[in-house]
N, C-alpha and C positions, 0 to 999 in steps of 0.2 A: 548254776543252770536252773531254770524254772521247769519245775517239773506239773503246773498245772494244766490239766486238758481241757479243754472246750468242746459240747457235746453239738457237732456241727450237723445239717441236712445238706448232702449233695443232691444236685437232679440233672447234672451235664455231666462231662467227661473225666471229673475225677470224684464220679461213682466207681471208676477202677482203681481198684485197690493196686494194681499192677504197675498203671499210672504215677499214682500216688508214690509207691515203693521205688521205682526210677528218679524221683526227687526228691530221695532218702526218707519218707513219711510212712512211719508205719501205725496205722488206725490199733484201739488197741480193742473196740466192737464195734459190727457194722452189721447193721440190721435195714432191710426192705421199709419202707414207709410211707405213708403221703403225707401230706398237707392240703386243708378243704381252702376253699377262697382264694386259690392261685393258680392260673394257668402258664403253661409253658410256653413260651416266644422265642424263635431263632432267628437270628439276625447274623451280625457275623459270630457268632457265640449265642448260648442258649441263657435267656432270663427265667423267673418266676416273676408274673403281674399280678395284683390284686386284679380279682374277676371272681364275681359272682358263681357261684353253681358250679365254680373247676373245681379239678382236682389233681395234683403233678406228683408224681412218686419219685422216686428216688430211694437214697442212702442214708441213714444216719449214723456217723461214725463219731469216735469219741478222739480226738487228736492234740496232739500238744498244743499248748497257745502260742509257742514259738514257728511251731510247723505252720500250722495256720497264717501267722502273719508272714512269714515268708514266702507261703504259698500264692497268697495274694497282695503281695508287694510285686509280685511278674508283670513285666507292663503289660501284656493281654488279657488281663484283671484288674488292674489296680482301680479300676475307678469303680468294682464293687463295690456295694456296702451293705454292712450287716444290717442285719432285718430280725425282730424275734421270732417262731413262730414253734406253732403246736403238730409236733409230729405223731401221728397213727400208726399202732406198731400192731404186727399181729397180736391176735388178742383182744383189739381195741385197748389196747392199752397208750396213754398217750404222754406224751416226752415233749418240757421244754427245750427249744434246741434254737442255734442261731444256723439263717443263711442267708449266702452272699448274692445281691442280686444287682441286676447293672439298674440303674436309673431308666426308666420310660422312655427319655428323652434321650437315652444314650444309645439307645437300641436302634441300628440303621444295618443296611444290606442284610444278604441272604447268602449263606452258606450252606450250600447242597452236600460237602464234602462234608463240612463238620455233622450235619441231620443222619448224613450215612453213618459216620461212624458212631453215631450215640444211639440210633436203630437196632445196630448189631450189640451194643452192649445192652442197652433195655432188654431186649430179645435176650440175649447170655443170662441179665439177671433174674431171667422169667418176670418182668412187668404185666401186668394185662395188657390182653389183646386189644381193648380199645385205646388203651393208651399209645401203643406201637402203631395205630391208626391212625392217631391225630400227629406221632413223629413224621407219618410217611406224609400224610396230607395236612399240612395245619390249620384248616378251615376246617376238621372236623373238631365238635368240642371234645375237652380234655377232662 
């Protein structure tokens, strides 16, 4: 059994750890964080895009490389792909880390339902307020 973890950035819905734990994945740290130069986009599922001047928070958890890949072997994911990026932890302290994002061009319709329930979890995980802003309305910047 591979026992090595990959230090991943969540910023959709399995920022829940609860989530996560229902599909046997148990994080073994998760810390609050952002990432500068990417904004959030919801389509039917939520991306990260390169964009100027954003800024998307989220989760950074540390998790098996096995869980991972079976997390997003799910066909409601699979056509993520890993991205490198530099995560902001309190402190300013900052963390290489990988996250999954859908391709540009993959990103089509609008899920009101999935916006709600990732609202209520940013909200849970105390995000800033302007962030919980641009969930509600996403023409507000991020």
């Amino acid at each position: 059994m591979n026992t090595n973890a990959v230090t991943v950035f969540f910023y959709g819905l399995f920022m829940d750890e609860s989530l996560l734990a229902e599909k046997g994945i148990c994080p073994t740290e998760s810390t609050i964080g952002y990432v500068d130069g990417f904004g959030l986009h919801i389509g039917n599922r939520a991306t990260l895009l390169p964009e100027a001047n954003s800024r998307a928070y989220g989760v950074l958890m540390k998790i098996a490389t096995e869980d991972v890949e079976a997390l997003y072997s799910e066909p409601s994911v699979s056509d993520y792909v890993a991205e490198p990026v530099v995560v902001t932890l309190p402190g300013n302290t900052q963390v290489s880390a990988v996250c999954y994002n859908l391709p540009a061009e993959e990103l089509t319709g609008a899920n009101s339902e999935y916006a709600a329930v990732l609202l209520t979890l940013a909200t849970r995980l105390g995000l800033p307020g302007s962030y919980l802003k641009h969930i509600r309305n996403p023409e507000t910047p991020s």
